[in-house]
C-alpha positions in Angstrom: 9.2 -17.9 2.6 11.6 -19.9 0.4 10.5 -21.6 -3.0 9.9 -24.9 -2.1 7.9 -24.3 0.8 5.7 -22.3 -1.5 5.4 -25.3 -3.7 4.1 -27.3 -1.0 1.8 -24.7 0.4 0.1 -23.9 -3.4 -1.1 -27.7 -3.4 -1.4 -28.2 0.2 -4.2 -25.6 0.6 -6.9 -26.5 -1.6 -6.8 -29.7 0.2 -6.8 -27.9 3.6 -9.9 -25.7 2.4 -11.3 -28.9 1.2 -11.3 -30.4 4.7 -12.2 -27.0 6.5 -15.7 -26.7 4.4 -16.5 -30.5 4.7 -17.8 -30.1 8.2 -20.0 -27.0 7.4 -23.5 -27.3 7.7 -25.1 -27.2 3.9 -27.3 -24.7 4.7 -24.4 -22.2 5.9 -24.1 -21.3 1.8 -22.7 -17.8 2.2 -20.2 -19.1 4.4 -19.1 -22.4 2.5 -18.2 -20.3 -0.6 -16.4 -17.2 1.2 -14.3 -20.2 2.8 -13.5 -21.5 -0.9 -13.0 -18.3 -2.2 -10.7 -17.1 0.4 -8.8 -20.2 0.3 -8.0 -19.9 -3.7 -7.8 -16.2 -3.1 -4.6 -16.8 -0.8 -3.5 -19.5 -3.4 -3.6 -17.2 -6.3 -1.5 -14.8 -4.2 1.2 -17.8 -3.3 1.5 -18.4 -7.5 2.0 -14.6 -8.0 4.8 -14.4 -5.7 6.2 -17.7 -6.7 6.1 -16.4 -10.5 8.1 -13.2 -9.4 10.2 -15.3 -7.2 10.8 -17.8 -10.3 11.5 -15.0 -12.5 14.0 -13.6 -10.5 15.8 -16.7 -10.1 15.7 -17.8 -13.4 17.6 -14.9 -14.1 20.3 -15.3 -11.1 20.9 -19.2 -11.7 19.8 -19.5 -15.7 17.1 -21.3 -17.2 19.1 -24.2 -19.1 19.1 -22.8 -22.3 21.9 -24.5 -24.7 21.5 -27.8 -22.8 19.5 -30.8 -22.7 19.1 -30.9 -19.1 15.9 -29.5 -17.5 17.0 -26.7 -14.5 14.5 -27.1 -11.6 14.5 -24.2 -8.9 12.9 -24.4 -5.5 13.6 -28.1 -5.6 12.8 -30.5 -2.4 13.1 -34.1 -1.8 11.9 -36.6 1.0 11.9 -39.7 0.5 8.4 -41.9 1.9 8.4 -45.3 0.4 12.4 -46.0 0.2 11.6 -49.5 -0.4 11.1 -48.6 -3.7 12.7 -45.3 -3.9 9.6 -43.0 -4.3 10.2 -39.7 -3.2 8.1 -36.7 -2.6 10.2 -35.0 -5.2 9.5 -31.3 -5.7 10.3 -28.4 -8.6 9.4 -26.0 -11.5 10.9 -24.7 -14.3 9.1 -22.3 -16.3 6.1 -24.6 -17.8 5.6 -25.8 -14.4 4.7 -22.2 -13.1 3.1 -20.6 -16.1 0.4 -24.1 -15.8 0.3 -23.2 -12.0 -0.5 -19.5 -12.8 -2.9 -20.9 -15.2 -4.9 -22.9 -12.9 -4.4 -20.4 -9.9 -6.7 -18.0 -12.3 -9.3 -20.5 -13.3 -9.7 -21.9 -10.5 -10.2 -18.7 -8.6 -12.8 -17.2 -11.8 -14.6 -20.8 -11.7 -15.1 -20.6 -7.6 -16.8 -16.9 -8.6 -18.2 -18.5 -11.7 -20.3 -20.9 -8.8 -21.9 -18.5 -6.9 -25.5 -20.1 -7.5 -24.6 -23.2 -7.0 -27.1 -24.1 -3.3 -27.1 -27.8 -3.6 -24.7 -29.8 -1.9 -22.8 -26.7 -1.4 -20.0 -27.9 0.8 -19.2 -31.3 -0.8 -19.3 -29.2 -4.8 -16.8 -27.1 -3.3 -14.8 -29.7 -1.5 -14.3 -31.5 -4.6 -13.3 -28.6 -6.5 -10.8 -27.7 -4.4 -9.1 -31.8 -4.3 -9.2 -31.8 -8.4 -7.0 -28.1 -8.2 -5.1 -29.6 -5.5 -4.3 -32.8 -7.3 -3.5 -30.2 -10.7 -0.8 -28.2 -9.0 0.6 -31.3 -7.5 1.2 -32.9 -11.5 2.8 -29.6 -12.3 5.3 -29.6 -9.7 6.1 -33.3 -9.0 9.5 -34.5 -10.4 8.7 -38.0 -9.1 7.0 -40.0 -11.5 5.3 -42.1 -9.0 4.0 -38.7 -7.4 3.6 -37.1 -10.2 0.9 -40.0 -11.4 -0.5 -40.1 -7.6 -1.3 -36.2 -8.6 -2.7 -37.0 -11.6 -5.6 -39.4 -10.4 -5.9 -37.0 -7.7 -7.0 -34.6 -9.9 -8.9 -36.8 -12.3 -11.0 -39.0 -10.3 -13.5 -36.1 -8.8 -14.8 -35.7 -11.8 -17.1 -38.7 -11.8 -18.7 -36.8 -9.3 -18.3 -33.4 -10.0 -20.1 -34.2 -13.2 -22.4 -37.1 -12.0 -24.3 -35.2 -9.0 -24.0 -31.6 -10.0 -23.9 -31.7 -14.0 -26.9 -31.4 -16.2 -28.6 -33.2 -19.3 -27.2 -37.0 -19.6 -25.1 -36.5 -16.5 -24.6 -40.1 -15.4 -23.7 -41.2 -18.8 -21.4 -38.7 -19.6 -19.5 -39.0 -15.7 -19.3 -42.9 -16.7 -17.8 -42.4 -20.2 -15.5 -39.9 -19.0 -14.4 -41.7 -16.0 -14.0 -45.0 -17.5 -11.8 -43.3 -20.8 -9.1 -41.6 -18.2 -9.1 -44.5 -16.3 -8.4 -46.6 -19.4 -5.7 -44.0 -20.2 -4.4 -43.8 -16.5 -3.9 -47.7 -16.9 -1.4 -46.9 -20.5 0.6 -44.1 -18.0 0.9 -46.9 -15.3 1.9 -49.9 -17.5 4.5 -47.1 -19.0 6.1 -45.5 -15.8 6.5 -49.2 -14.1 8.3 -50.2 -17.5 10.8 -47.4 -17.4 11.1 -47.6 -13.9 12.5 -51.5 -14.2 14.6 -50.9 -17.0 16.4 -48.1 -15.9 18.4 -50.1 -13.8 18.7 -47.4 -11.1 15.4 -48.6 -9.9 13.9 -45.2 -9.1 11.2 -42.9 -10.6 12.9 -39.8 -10.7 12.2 -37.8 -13.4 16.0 -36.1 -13.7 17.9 -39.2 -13.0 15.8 -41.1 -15.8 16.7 -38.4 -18.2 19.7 -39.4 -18.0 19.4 -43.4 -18.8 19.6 -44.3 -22.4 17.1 -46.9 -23.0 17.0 -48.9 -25.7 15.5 -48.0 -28.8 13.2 -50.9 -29.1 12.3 -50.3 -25.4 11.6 -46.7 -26.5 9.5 -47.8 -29.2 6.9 -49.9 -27.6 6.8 -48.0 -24.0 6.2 -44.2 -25.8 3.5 -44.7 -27.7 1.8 -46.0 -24.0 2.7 -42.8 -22.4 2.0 -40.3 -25.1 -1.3 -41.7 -25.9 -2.0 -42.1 -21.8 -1.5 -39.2 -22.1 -2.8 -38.1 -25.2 -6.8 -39.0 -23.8 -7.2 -36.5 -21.6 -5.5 -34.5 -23.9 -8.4 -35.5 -26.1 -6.3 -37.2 -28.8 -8.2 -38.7 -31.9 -9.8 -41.8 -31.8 -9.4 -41.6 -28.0 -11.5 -37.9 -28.0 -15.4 -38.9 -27.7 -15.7 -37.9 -23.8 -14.6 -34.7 -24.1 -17.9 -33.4 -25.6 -20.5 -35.1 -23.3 -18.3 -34.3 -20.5 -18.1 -30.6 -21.2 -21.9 -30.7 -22.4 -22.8 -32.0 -18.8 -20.7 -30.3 -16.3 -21.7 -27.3 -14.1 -20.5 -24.2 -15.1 -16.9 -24.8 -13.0 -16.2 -27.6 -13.9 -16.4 -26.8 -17.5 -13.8 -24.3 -16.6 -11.4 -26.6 -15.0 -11.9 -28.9 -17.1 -11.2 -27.4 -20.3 -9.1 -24.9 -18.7 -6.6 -26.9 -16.9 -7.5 -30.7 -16.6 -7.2 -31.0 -20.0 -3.4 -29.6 -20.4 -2.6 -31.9 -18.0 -2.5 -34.2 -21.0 -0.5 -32.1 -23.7 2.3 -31.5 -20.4 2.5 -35.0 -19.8 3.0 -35.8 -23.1 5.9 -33.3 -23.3 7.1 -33.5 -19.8 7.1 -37.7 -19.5 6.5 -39.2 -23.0 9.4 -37.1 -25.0 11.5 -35.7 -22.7 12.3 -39.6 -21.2 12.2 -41.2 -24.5 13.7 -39.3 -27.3 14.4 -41.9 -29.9 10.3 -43.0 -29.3 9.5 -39.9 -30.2 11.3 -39.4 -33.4 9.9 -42.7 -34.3 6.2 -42.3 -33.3 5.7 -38.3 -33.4 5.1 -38.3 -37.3 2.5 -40.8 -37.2 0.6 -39.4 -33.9 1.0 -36.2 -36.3 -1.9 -37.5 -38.7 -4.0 -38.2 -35.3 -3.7 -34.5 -34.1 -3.9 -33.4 -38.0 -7.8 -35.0 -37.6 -7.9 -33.7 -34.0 -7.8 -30.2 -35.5 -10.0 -30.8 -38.5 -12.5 -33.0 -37.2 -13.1 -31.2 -34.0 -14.1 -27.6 -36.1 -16.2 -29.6 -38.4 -17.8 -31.1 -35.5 -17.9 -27.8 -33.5 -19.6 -26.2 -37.0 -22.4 -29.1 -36.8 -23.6 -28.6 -33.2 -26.5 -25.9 -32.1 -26.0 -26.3 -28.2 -23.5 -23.7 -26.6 -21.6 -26.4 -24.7 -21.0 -29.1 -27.6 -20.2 -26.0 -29.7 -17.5 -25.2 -27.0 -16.3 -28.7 -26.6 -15.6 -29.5 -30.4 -13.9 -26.2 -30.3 -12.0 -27.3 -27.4 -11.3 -31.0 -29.0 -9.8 -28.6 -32.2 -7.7 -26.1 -29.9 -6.7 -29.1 -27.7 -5.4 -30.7 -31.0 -3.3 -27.9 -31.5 -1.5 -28.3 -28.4 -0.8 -32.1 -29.4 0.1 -30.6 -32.9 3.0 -28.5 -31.9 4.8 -31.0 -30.0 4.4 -33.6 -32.7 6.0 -30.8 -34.8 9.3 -31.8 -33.5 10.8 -28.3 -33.6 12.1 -26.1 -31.8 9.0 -23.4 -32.3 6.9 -26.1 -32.5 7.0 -26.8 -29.3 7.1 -22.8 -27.6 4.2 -23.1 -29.7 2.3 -25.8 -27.9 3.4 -24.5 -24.7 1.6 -20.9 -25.6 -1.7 -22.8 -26.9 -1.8 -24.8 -23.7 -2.2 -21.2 -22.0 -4.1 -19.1 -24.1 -6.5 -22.1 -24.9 -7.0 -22.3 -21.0 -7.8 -18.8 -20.6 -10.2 -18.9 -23.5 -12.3 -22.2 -22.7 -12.4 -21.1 -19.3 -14.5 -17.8 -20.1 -16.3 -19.4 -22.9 -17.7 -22.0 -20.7 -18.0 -19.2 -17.6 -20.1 -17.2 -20.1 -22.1 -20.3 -21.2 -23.2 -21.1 -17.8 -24.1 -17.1 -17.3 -26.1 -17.0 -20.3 -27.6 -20.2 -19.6 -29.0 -19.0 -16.6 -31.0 -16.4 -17.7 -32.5 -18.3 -21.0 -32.7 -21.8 -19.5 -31.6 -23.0 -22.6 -28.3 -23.5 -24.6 -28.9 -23.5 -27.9 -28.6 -20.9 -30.0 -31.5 -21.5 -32.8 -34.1 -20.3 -29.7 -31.5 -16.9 -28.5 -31.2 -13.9 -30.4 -30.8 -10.0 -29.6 -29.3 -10.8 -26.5 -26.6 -7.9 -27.2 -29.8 -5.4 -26.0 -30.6 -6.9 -22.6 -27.4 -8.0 -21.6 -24.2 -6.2 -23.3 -21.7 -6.9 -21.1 -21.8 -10.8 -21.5 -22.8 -10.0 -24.8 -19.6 -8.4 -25.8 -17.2 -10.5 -23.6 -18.6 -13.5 -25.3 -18.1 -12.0 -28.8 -14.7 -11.1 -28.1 -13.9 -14.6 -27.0 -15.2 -15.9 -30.1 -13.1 -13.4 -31.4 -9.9 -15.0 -29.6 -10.4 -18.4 -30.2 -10.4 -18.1 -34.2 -7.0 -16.3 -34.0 -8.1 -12.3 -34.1 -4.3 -10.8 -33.4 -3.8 -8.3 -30.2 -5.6 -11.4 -28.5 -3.9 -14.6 -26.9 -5.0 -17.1 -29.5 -2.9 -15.6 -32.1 0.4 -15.5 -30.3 0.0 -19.3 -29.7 -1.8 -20.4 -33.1 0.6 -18.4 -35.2 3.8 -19.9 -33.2 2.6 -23.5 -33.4 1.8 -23.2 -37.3 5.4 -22.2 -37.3 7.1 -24.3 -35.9 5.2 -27.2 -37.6 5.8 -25.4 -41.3 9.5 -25.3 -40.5 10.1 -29.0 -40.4 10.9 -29.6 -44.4 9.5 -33.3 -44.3 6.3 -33.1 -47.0 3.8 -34.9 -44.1 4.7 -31.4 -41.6 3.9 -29.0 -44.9 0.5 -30.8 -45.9 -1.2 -31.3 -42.4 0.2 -27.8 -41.5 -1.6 -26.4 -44.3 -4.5 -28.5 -43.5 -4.5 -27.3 -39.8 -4.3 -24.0 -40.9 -7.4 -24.0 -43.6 -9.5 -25.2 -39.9 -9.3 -21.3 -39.2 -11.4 -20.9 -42.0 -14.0 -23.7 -40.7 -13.4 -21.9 -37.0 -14.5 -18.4 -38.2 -17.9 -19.6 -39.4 -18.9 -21.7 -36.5 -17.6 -18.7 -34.2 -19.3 -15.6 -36.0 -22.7 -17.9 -36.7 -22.8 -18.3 -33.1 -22.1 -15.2 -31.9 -24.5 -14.1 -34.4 -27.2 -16.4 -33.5 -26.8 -15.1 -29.8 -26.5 -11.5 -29.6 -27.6 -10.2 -32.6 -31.4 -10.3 -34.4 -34.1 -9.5 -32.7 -35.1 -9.9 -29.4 -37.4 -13.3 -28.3 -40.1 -11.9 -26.2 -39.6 -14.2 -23.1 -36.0 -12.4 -23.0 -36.8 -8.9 -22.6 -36.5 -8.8 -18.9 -33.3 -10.6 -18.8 -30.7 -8.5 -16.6 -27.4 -8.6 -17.5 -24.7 -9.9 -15.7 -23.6 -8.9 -11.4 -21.1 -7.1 -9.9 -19.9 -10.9 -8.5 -20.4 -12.3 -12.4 -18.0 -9.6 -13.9 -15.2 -9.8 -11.4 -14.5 -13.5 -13.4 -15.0 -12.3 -16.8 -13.2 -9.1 -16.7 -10.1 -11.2 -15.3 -10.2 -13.9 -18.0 -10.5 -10.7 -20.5 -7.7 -8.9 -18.8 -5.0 -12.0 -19.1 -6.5 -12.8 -23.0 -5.6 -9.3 -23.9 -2.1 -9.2 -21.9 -1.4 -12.4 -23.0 -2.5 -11.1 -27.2 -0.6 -7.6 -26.5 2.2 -8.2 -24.6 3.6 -12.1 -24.9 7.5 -11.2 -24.5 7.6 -12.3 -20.8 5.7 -15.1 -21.2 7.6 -16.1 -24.1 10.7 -15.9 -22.8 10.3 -17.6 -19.9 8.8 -20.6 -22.2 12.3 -20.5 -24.3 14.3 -21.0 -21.4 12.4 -24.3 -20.4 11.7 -25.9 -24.1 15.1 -25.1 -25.0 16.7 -28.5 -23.0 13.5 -30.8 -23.8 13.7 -29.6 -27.6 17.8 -30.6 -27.4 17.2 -33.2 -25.5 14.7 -35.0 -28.5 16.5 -33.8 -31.2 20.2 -34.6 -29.7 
């Protein structure tokens, strides 16, 4: 099977699973969820074998290293609307597939993760498998019409994801969320027409706009549009307030995903679309979205140190982490930006088995927050430990993936000289400090203490529950001990985008 087949198959088939469960009767549970996991069991097979594949030709044709032009393997182009010259244009480099391994993993864990979930079986899982759909499609369209056709795709079943399955303030928080990306989806639009009428080539591909100088003062009104388009789902400050009641009010999965992998698609748009079109923009607006992410970083671990429910503890956390994505690209280094590419993976893999844990816990104690838990470490160890070790990750512990990415973005932001980088660096970095106490009070408050007497017949987790959260350990620790592939596969594709800014 060549490449770009393969590319087309890895987004093809959630849909096709999608439509396969759809006419399933709701009562048929067992059935529904073998077809869903079966379905993103093959998928997760496809991105393994397109990562070897990748690898293997990264290494035959080269990766683009020393110049400021993105190489694409497995590409594939057909053109359906040549009226206006949108294509369905196809690729990766190696961003592309390491997001794509990314979501292959959480989504898979997640569809485990949602076992127990009996109501509306068919139509939860249907929706699921659209939104991963519509992900893998961002991550490899080269099209920016596709690309953005991807990206609602992917956004849009949320509102219901969260609205008929979530919990709490549901409606409210599917609402605010929706109406925020939408808002944001409108800044992309307004931005991608713009560049696509003053090219002058008249066409939204990605490669041949890299290679159209446009004006600085074109540059300097249209960025700012993209990257902070962008930038909301990415949770930039002010533009962040969804992110917690969305989080707070999804089902377990959908937590996952969206913290996991919905999320980066804001932090690769930004990098992929915003910078890598617009250079000059970026040296001109970069330093001052800089002070946004600075608060991003700050604000979301005092925030995350103020809450008492699992989830919002999770989400602040998230908003933080997420910030630190945002934070190495604004960097405007060359480590800066490996660094936010690292982040974007190890904060997947860590939300994702925070919020997978969450839901566990949850549903044994019926509740989420953590002044009525305690002693939780005797009836159920095994969640009890995974979730301390992912507490563990996210505040930086080295030989565990958060390091590798928090270390490389701090950096690569401390390495640009000008006084602004230095301060909010040093700021950034002083967040650990607020990270460590909201992580150890909680883990604290959950697993240690004594017992509460209506959880002493709690049972710890199933065979089906530890499949997920041994995987997610399994990739944290591979990703903490040994980085070097990953990290050299990232080099090869920041290398032309950082040249390409900084030319």
């Amino acid at each position: 099977m060549n490449g770009s087949t393969l590319l087309t198959l890895i987004w093809l088939l959630p849909m096709v699973t999608a439509l396969v469960t759809l006419p399933m009767d709701n009562r048929n549970h067992g059935m529904i969820k073998k077809t869903a996991l079966i379905g993103n069991s093959i998928n997760l097979i496809l991105i393994i074998l397109l990562t070897f594949k990748f690898m293997a030709s990264a290494t035959a044709l080269g990766t683009g290293v020393g110049t400021s032009e993105t190489v694409l393997h497995f590409t594939q182009r057909l053109t359906w609307f040549k009226m206006l010259n949108i294509d369905y244009f196809i690729g990766v480099d190696a961003i592309s597939v390491l997001m794509m391994l990314l979501t292959g993993i959480v989504v898979f864990t997640g569809t485990l993760a949602s076992w127990n979930v009996n109501n509306q079986t068919k139509e939860f899982f249907a929706l699921l498998n659209i939104l991963a759909g519509g992900v893998y499609g961002v991550f490899i369209s080269f099209d920016l019409f596709t690309l953005f056709l991807f990206y609602e795709i992917a956004v849009l079943p949320m509102y219901l994801l969260i609205g008929l399955w979530g919990t709490g303030d549901k409606e409210y928080a599917a609402m605010k969320l929706t109406l925020m990306l939408v808002a944001g989806s409108a800044f992309i639009l307004a931005g991608i027409l713009a560049l696509y009428f003053e090219s002058g080539i008249n066409s939204f591909d990605m490669m041949a706009l890299s290679k159209v100088h446009f004006p600085v003062a074109f540059q300097n009104w249209v960025f700012p549009l993209i990257f902070a388009g962008f930038g909301v789902l990415g949770a930039l400050f002010p533009f962040h307030t969804w992110s917690p009641d969305g989080h707070a009010s999804a089902p377990t999965a959908v937590s996952m995903l969206h913290a996991g992998v919905l999320m980066k698609l804001g932090g690769y748009g930004c990098l992929r679309v915003a910078m890598y079109l617009m250079p000059e923009g970026s040296q001109f607006w970069l330093p001052i979205f800089l002070i946004l992410v600075t608060i991003n970083v700050v604000y979301g671990a005092f925030g995350a140190i103020r809450q008492t429910d699992l989830k919002y503890i999770t989400a602040y956390s998230s908003v933080s982490h997420c910030g630190l994505v945002l934070f190495g690209l604004t960097a405007m280094t060359y480590v800066g930006l490996k660094g936010a590419v690292l982040q974007m993976i190890s904060h997947g893999l860590m939300t994702a088995l925070f919020f997978c844990l969450i839901g566990m816990i949850y549903g044994r104690t019926k509740t989420r927050d953590i002044r009525e838990m305690g002693g939780l470490m005797k009836v159920m160890p095994f969640l009890s430990v995974a979730f301390v070790i992912t507490g563990l990750a996210g505040l930086g512990l080295p030989g565990l993936s958060g390091f590798v990415a928090e270390v490389t973005v701090f950096l690569g932001a401390f390495a640009n000289p000008e006084p602004v980088y230095r301060v909010c660096t040093v700021l950034a970095i002083l967040s650990i400090v607020v990270t460590a106490v909201y992580v150890l009070r909680t883990a604290n408050s959950v697993v240690n203490g004594p017992i509460k007497e209506n959880f002493q017949l709690l049972g710890d987790a199933t065979w089906m529950e530890k499949i997920p959260v041994t995987i997610l350990l399994f990739t944290i620790f591979a990703m903490g001990l040994l980085p070097g592939w990953i990290v050299d596969l990232v080099n090869g594709a920041v290398d032309p985008i950082f040249n390409k800014v900084m030319q």
